[in-house]
N, CA, C and O of each residue as an XYZ file, in Angstrom:
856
protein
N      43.470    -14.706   -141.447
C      43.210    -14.009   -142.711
C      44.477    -14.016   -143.558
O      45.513    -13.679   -142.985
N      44.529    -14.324   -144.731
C      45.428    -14.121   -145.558
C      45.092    -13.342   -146.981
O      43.929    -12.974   -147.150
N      46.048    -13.089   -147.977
C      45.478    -12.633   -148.949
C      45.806    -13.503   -150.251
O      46.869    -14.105   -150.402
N      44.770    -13.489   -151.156
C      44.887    -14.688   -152.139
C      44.495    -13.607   -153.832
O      43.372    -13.131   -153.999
N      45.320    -13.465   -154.587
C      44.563    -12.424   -155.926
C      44.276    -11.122   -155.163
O      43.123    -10.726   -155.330
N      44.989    -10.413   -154.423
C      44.596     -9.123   -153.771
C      42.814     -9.346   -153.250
O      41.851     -8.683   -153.636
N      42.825    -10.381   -152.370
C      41.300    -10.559   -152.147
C      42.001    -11.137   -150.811
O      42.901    -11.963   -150.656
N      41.186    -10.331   -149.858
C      40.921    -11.374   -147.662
C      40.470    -12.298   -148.095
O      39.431    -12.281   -148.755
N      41.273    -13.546   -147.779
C      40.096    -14.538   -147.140
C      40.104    -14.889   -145.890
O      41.213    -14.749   -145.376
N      39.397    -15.240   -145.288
C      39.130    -15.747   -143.937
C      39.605    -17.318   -143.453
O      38.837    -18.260   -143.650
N      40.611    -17.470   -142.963
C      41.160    -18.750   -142.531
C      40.043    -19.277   -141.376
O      39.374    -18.544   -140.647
N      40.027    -20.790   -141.414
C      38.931    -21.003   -140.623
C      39.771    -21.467   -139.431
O      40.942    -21.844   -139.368
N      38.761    -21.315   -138.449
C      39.720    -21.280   -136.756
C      40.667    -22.579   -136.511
O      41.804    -22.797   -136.092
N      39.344    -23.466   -137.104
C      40.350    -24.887   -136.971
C      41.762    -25.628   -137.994
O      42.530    -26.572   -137.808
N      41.569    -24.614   -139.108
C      42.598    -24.589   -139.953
C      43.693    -24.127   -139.089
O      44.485    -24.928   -138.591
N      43.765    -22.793   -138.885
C      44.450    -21.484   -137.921
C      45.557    -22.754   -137.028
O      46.776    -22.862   -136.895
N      44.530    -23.444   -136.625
C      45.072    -23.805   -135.116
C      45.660    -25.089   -135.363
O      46.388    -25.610   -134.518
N      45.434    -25.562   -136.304
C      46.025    -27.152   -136.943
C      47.015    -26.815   -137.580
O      47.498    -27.871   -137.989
N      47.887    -25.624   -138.071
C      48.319    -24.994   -138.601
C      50.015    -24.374   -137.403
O      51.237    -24.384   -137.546
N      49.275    -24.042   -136.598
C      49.750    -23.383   -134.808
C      50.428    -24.438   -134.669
O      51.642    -24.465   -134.868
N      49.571    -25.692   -134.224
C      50.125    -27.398   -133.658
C      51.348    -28.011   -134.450
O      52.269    -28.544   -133.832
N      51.340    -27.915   -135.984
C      52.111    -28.479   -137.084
C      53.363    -27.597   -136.476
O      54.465    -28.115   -136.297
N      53.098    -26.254   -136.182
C      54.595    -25.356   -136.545
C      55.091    -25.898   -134.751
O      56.240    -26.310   -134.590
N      54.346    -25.850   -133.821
C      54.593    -26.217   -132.694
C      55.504    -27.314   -132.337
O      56.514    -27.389   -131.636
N      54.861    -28.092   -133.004
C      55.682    -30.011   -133.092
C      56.750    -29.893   -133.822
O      57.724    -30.565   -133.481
N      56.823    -29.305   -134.621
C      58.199    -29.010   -135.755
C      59.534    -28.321   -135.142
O      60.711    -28.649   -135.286
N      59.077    -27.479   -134.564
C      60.189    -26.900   -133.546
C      60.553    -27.614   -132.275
O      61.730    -27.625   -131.914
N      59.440    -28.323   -131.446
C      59.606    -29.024   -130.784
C      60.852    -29.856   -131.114
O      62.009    -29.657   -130.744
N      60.260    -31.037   -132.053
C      60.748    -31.711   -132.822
C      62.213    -31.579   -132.502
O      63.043    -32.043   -131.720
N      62.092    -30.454   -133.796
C      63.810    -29.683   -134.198
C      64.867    -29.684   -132.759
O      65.940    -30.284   -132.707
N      64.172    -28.733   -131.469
C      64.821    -28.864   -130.598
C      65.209    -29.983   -129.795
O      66.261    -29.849   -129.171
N      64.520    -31.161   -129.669
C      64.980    -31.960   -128.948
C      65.934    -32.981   -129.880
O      66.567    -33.817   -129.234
N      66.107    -32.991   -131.446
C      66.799    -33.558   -132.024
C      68.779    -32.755   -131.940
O      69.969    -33.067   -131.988
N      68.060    -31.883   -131.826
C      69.450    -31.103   -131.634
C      70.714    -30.784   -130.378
O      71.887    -30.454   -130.200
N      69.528    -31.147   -129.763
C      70.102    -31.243   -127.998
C      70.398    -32.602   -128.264
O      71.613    -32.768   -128.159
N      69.785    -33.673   -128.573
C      70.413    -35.155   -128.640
C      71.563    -35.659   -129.380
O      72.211    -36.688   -129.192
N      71.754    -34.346   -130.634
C      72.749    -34.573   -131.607
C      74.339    -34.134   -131.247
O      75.396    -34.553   -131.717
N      74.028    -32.968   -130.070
C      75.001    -31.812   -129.599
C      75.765    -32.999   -128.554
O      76.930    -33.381   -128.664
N      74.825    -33.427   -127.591
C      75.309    -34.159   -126.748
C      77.024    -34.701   -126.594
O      77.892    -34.400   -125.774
N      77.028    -35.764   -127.965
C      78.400    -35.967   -127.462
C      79.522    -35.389   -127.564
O      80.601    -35.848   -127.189
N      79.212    -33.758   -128.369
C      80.259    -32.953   -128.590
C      80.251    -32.080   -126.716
O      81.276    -31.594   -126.239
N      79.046    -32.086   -126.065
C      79.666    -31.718   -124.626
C      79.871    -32.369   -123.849
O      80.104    -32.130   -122.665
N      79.814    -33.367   -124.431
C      80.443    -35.078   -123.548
C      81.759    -34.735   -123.712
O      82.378    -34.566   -122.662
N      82.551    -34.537   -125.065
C      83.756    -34.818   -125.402
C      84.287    -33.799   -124.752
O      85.308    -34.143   -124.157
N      83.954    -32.445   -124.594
C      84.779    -31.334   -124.577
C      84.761    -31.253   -122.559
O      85.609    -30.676   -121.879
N      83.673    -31.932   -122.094
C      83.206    -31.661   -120.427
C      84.700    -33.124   -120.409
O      85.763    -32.837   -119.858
N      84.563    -34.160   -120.886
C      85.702    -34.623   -120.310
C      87.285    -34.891   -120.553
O      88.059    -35.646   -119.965
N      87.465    -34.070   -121.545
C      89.012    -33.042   -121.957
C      89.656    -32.397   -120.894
O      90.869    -32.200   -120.825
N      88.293    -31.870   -119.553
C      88.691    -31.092   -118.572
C      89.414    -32.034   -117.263
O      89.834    -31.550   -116.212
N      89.427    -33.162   -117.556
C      89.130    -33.904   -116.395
C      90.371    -34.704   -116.385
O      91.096    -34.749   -117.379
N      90.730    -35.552   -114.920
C      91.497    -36.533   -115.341
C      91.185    -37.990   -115.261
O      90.006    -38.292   -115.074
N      92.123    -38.984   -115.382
C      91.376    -40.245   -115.520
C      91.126    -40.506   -114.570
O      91.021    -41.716   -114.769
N      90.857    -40.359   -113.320
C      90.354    -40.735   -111.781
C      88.921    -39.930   -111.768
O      87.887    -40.594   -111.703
N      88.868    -38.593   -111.827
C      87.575    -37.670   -112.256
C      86.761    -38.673   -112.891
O      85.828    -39.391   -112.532
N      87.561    -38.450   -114.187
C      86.491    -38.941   -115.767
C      85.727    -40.560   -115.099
O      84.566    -40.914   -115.304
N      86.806    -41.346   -114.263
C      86.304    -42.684   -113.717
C      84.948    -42.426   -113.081
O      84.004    -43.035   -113.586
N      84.679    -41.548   -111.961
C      84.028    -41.269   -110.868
C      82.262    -40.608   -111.494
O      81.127    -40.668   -111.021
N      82.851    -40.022   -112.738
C      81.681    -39.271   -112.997
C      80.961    -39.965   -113.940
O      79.870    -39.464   -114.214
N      81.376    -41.361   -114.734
C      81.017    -42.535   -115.736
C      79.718    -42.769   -114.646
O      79.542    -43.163   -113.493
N      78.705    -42.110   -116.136
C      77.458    -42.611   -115.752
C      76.480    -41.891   -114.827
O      75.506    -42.475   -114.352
N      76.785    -40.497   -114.562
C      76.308    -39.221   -113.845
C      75.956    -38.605   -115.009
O      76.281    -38.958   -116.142
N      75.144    -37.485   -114.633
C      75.216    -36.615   -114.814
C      76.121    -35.420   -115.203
O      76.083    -34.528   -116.051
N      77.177    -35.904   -113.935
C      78.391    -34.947   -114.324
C      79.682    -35.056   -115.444
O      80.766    -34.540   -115.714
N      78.798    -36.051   -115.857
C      79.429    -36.761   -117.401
C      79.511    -35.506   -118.308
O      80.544    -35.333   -118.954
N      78.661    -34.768   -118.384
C      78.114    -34.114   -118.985
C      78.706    -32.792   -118.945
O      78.659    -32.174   -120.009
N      79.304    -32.167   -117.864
C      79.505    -31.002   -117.010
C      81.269    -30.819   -116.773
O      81.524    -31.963   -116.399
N      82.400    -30.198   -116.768
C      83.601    -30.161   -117.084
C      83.535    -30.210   -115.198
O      82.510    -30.259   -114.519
N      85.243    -30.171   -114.610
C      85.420    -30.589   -113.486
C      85.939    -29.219   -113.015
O      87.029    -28.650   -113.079
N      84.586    -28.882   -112.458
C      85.375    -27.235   -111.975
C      85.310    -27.353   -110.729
O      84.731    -26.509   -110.045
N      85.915    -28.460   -110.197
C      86.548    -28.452   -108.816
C      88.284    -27.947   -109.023
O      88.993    -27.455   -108.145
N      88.568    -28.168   -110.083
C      89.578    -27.836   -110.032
C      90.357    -27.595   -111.628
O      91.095    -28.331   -112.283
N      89.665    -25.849   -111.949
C      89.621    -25.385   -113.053
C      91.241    -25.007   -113.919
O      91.507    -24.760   -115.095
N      92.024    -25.111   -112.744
C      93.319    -24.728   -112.961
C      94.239    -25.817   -113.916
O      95.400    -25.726   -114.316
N      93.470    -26.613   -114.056
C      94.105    -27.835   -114.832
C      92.852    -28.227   -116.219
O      93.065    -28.873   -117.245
N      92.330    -27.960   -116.035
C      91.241    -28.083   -117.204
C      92.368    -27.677   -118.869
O      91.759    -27.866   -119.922
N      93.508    -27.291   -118.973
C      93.756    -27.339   -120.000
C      95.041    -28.354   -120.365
O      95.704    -28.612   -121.370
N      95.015    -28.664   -119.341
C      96.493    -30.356   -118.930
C      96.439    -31.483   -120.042
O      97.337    -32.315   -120.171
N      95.723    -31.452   -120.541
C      95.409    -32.443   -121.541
C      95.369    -31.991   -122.524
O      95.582    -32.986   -123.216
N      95.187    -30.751   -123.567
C      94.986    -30.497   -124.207
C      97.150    -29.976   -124.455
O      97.645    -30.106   -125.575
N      97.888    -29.542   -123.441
C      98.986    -29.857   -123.225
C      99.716    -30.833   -123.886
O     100.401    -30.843   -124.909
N      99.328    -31.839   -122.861
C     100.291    -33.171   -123.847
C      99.326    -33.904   -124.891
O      99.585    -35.090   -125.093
N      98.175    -33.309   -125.623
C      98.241    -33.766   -127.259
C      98.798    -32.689   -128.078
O      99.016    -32.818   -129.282
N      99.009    -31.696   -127.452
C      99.781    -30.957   -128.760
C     100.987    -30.785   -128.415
O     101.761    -30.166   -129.145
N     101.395    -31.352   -127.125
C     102.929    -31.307   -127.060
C     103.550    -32.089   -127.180
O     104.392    -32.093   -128.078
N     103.371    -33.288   -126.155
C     104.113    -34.062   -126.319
C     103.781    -35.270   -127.195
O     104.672    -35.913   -127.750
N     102.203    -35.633   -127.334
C     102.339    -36.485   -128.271
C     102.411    -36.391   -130.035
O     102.769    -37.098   -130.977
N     101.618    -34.562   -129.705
C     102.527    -34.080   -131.442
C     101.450    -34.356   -132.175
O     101.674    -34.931   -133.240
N     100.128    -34.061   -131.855
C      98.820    -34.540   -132.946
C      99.109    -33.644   -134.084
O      98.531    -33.958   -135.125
N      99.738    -32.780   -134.122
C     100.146    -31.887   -135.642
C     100.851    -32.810   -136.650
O     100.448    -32.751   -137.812
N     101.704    -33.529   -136.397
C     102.279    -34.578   -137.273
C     101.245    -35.178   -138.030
O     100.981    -35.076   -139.228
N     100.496    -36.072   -136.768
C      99.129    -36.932   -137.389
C      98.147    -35.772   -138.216
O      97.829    -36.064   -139.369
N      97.905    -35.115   -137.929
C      97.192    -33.811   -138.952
C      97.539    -33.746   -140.186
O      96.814    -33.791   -141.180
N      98.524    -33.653   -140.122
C      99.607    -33.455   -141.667
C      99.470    -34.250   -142.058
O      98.670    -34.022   -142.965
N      99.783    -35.572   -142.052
C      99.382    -36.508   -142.259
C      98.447    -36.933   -143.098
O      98.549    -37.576   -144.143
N      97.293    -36.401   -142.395
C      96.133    -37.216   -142.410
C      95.454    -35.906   -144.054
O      94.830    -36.257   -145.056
N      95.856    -34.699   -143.728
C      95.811    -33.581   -144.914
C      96.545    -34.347   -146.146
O      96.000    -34.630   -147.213
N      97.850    -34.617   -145.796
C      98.557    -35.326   -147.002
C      97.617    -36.484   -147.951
O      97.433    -36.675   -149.153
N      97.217    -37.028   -146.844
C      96.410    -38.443   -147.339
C      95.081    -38.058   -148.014
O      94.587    -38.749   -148.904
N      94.630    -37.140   -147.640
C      93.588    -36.620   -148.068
C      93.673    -36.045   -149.504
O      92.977    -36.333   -150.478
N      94.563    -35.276   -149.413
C      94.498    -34.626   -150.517
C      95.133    -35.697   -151.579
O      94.580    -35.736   -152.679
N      95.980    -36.362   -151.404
C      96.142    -37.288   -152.685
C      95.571    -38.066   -152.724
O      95.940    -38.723   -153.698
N      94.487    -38.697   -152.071
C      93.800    -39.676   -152.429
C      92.343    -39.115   -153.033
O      91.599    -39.998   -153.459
N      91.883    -37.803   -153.111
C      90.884    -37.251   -153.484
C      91.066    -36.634   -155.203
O      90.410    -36.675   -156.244
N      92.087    -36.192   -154.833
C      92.663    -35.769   -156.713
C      92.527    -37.226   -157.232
O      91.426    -37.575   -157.659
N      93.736    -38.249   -157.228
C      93.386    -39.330   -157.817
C      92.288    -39.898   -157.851
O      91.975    -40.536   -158.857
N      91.801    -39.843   -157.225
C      89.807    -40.184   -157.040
C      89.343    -40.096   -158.115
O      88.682    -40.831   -158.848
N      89.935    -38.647   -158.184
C      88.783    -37.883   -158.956
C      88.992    -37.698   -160.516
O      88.141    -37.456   -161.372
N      90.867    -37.947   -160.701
C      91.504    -38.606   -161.634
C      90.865    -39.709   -162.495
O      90.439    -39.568   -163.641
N      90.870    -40.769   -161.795
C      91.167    -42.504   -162.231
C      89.272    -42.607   -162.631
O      88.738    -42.979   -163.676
N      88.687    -42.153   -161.430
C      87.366    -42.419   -161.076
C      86.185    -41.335   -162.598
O      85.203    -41.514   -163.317
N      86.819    -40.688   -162.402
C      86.398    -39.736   -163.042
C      86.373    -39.952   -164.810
O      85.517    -39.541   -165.593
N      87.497    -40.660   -165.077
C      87.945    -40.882   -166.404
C      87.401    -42.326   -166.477
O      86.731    -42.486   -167.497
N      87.488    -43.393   -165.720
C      86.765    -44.294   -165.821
C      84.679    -44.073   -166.103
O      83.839    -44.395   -166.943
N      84.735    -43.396   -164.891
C      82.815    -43.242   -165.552
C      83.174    -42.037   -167.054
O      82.057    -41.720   -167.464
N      83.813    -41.620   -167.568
C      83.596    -40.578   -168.632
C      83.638    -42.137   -169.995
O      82.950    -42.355   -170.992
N      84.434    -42.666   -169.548
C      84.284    -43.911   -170.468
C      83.077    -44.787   -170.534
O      82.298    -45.070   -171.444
N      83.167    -45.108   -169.336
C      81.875    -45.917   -169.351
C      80.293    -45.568   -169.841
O      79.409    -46.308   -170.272
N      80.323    -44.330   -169.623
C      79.296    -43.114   -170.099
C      79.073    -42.741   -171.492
O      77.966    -42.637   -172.020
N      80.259    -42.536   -172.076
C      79.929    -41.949   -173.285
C      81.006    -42.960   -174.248
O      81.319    -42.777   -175.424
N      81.220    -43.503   -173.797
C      82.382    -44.411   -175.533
C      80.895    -45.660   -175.219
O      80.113    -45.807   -174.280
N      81.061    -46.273   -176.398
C      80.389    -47.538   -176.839
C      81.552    -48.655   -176.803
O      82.386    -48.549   -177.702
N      81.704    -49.614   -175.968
C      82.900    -50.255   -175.484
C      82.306    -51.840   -175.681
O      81.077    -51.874   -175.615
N      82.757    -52.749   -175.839
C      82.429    -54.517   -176.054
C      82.667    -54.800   -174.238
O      83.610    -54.566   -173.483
N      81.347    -55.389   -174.047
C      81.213    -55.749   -172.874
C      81.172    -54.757   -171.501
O      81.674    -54.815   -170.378
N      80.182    -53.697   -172.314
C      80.272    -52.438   -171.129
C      78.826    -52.790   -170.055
O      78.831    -52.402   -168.887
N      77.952    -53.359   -170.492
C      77.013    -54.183   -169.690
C      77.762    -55.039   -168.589
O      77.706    -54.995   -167.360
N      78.314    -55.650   -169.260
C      79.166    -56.571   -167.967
C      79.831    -55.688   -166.960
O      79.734    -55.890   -165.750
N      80.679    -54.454   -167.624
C      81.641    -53.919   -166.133
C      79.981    -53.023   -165.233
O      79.680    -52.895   -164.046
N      79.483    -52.711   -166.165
C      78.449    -51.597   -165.073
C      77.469    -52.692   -164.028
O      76.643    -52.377   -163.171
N      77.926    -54.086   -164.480
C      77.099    -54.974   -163.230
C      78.172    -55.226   -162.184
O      77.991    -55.391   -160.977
N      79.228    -55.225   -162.797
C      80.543    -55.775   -161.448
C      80.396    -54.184   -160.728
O      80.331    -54.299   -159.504
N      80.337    -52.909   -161.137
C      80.306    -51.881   -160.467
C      78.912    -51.747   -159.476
O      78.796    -51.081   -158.448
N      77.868    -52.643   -160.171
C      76.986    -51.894   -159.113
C      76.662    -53.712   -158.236
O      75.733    -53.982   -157.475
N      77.484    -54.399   -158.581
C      77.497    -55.760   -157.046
C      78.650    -55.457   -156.502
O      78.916    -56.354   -155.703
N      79.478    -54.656   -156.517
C      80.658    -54.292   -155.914
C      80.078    -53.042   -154.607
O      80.491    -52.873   -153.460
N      78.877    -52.262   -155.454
C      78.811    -51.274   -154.599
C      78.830    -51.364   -153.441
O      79.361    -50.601   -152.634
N      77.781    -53.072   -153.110
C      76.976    -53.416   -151.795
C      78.179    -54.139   -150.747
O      78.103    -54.841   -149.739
N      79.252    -53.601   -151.514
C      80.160    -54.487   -150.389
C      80.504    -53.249   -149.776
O      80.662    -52.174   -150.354
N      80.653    -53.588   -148.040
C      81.397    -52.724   -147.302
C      83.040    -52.430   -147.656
O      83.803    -53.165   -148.283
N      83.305    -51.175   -147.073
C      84.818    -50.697   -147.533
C      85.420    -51.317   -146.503
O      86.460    -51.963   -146.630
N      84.682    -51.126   -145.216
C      85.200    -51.734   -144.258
C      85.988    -53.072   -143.768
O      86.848    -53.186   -142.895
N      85.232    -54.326   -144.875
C      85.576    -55.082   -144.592
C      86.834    -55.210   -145.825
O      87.313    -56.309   -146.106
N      87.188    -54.195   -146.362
C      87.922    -54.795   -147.552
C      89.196    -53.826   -147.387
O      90.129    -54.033   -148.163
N      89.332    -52.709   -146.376
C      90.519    -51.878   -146.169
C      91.499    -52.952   -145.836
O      92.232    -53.217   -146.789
N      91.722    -53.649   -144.750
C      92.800    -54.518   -143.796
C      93.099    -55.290   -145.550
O      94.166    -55.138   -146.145
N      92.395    -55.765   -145.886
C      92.838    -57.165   -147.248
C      93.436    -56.442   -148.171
O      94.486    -56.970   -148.536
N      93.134    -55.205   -148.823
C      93.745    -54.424   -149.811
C      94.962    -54.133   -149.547
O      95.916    -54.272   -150.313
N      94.987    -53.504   -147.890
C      96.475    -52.601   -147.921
C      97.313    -54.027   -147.777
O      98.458    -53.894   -148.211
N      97.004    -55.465   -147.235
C      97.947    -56.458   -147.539
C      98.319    -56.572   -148.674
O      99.499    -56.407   -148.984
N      97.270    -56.915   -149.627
C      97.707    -57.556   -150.870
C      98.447    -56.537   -151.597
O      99.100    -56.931   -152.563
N      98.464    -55.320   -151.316
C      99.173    -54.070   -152.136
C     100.305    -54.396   -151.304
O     101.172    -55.009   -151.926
N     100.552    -54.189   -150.161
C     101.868    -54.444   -149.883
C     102.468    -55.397   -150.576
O     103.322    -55.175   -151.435
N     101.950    -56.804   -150.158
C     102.643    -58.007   -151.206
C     103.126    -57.967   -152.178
O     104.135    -58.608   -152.470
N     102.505    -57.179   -152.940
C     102.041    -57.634   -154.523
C     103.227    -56.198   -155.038
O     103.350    -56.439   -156.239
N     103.740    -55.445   -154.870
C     104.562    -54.179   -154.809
C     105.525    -54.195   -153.774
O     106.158    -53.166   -153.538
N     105.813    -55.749   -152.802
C     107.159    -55.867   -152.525
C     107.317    -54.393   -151.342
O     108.524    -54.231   -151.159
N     106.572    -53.434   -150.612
C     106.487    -52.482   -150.329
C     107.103    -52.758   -148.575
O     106.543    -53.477   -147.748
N     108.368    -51.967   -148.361
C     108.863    -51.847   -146.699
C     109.026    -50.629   -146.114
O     109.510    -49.622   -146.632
N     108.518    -50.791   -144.797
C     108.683    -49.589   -143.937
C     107.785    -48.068   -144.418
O     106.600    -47.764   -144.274
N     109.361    -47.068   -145.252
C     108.545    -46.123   -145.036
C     107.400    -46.158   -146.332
O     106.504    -45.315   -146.285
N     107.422    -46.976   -147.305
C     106.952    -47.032   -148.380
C     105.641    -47.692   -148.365
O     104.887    -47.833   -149.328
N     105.470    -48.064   -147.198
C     104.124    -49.047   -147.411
C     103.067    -48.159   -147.090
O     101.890    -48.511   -147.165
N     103.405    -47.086   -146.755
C     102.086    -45.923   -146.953
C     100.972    -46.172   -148.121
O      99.750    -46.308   -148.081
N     102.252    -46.171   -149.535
C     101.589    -46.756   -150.790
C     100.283    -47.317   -150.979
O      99.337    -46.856   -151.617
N     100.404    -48.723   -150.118
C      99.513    -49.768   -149.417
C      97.733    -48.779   -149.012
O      96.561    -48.906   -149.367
N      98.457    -47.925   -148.173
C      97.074    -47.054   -147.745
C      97.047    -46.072   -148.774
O      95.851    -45.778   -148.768
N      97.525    -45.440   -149.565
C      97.083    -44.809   -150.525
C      96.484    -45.077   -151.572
O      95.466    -44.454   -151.873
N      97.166    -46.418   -152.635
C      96.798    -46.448   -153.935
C      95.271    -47.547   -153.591
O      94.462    -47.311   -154.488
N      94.703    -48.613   -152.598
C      93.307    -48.913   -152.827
C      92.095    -47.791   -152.983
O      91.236    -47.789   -153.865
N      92.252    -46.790   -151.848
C      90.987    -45.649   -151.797
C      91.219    -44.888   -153.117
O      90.331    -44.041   -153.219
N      91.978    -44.856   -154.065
C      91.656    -44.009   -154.921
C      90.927    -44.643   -156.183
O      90.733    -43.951   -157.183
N      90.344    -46.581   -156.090
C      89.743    -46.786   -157.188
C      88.213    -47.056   -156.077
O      88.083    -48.030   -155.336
N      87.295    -46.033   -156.217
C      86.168    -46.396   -155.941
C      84.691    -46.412   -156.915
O      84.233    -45.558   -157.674
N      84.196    -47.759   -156.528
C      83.656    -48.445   -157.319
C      81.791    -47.268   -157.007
O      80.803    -47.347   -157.737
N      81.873    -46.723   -156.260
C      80.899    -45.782   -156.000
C      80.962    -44.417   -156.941
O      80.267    -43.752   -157.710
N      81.708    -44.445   -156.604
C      82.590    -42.915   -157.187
C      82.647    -43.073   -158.845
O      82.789    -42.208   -159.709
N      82.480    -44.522   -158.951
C      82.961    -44.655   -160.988
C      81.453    -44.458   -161.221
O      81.095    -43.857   -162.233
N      80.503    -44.953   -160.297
C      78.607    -45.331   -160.806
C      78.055    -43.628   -160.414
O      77.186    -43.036   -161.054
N      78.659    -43.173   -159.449
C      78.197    -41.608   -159.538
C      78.532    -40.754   -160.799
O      77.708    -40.118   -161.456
N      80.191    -40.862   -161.090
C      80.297    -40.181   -162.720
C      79.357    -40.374   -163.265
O      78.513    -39.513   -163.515
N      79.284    -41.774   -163.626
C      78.754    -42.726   -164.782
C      77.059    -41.751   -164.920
O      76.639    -41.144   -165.906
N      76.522    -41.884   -163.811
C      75.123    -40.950   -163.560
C      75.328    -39.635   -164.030
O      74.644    -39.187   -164.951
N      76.158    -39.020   -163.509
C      76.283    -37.740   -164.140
C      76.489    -37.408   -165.459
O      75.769    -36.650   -166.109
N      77.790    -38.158   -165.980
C      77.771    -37.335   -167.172
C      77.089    -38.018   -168.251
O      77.338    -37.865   -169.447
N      76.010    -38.957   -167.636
C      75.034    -39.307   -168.634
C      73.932    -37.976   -168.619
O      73.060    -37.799   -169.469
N      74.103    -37.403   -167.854
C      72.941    -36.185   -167.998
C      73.167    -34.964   -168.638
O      72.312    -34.105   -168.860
N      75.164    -34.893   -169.123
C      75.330    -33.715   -169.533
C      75.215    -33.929   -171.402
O      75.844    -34.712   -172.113
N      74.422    -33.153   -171.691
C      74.217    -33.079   -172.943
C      75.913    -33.583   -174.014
O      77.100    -33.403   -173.738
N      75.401    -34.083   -174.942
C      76.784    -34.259   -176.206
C      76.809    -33.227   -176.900
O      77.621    -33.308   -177.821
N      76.033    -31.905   -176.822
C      76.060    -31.459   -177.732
C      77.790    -30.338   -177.553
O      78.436    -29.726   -178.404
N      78.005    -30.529   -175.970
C      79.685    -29.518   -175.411
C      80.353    -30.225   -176.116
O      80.991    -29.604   -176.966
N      80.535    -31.860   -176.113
C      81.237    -32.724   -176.750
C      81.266    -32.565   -178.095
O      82.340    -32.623   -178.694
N      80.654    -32.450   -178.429
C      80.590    -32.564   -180.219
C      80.968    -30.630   -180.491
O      81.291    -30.338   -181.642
N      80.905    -29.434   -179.423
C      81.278    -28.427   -180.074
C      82.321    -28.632   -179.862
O      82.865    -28.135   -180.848
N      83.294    -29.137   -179.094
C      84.470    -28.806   -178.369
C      85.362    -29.483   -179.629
O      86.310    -28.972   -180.226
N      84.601    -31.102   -179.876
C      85.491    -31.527   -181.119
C      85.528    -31.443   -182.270
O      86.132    -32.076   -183.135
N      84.504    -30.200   -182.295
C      84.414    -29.370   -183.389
C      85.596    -28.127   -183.974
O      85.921    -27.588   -185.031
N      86.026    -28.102   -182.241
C      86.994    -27.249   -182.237
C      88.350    -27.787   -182.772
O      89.112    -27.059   -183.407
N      88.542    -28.702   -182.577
C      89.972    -29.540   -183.040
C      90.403    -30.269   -181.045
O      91.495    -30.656   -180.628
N      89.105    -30.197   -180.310
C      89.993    -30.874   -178.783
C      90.016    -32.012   -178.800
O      89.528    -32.693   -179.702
N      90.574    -32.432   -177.831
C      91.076    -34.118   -178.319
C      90.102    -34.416   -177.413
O      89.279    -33.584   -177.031
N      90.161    -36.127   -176.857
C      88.918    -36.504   -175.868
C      89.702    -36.755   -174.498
O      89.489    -37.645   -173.675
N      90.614    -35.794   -174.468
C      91.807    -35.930   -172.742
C      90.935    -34.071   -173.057
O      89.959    -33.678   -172.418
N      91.428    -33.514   -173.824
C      90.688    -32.004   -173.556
C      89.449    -31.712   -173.193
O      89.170    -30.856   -172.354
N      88.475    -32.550   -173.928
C      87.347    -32.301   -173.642
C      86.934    -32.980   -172.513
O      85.727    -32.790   -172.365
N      87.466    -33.794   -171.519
C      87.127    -34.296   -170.317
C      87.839    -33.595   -169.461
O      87.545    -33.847   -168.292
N      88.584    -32.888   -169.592
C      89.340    -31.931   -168.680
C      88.647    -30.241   -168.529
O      88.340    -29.750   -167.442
N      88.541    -29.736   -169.483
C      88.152    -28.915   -170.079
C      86.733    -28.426   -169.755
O      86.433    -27.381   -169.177
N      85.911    -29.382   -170.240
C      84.504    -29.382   -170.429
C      83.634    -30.283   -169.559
O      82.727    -29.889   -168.826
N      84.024    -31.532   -169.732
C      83.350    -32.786   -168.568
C      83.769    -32.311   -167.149
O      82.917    -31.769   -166.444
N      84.813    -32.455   -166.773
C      85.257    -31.709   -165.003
C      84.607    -30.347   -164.498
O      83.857    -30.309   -163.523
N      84.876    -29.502   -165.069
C      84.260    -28.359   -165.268
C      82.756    -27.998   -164.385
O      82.347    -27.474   -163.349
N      82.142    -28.939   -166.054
C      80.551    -29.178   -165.995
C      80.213    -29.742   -164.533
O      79.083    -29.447   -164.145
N      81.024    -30.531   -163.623
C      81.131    -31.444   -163.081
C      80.932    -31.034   -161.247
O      81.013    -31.925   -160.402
């Protein structure tokens, strides 16, 4: 029974129960996707506990699965020498550093490129929005190792400087220019046209108003 306009109606049994089955399978569903998804996070953490003679012995058990509480007193030995002695905090920092400047500039270069491509009327803007979207279908993968060479080369870059190399390719992405490009085709001109109504320039009003919106 449910109610429909402050009026009972009567659900019919086989509705009821086709209804029961749907929510049944759905949870089902849900649960066994989640136990399959969890998996290799208690793979990873059951063999953190272990050592490499253990971890050998149990490849392909069950007890793959299960930490080595034969001998619990060492279960944190490993977790020891990555934060001691081999210093994964360095690589952290690191990897935060890299992150964060390669996401601002992203969002910089990438950002100001689709605001152009979007809203100025440019000679030959048909042509770049086809190199952007046959560029899309290429893997990054295969094009990281070739970039950070030719940036090295090409910028003369040694030692500690060739970081450069891994920094300045990821910040022009050719995905990232066709996502702007989508977006701020949807945000109305009419912010644009108040803003430069105001006296803002078109670095203000993409800072200002386009990011923002964004």
């Amino acid at each position: 029974m449910k109610i429909k306009d402050n009026e009972f109606v009567l659900l019919k049994p086989e509705v009821n129960k086709r209804k029961i089955t749907k929510t049944v399978i759905y949870y089902l569903v849900g649960i066994i996707l989640s136990i399959t998804f969890i998996f290799p996070l208690i793979y990873m953490l059951a063999t953190s506990t272990k050592t490499e003679e253990v971890y050998a012995n149990n490849a392909g058990t069950i007890m793959m699965f299960l930490p080595d509480f034969s001998n619990i007193g060492s279960w944190f030995d490993n977790y020891k020498v990555v934060f001691g002695e081999i210093g994964i905090w360095k690589y952290a920092l690191n990897t935060f550093a890299y992150a964060a400047i390669v996401i601002t500039f992203n969002i910089l270069v990438n950002g100001l490129a689709g605001y152009v491509l979007s809203k100025f009327h440019l000679p030959g803007k048909k042509f770049f929005l086809f190199v952007i979207l046959f560029l899309i279908v290429v893997p990054v993968e295969t094009s990281m190792i070739p970039l950070y060479s030719v940036v090295k080369v090409l910028l003369g870059l040694k030692q500690n400087l060739s970081i450069m190399a891994v920094i300045l390719p990821p910040i022009i992405s050719v995905f990232n220019i066709y996502l702007f490009i989508q977006f701020f085709q949807s945000i109305p001109k009419d912010y644009e046209e108040a803003a430069r109504i105001d006296g803002a320039s078109r670095f203000r009003v993409f800072f200002e108003v386009i990011v923002p919106l964004s």
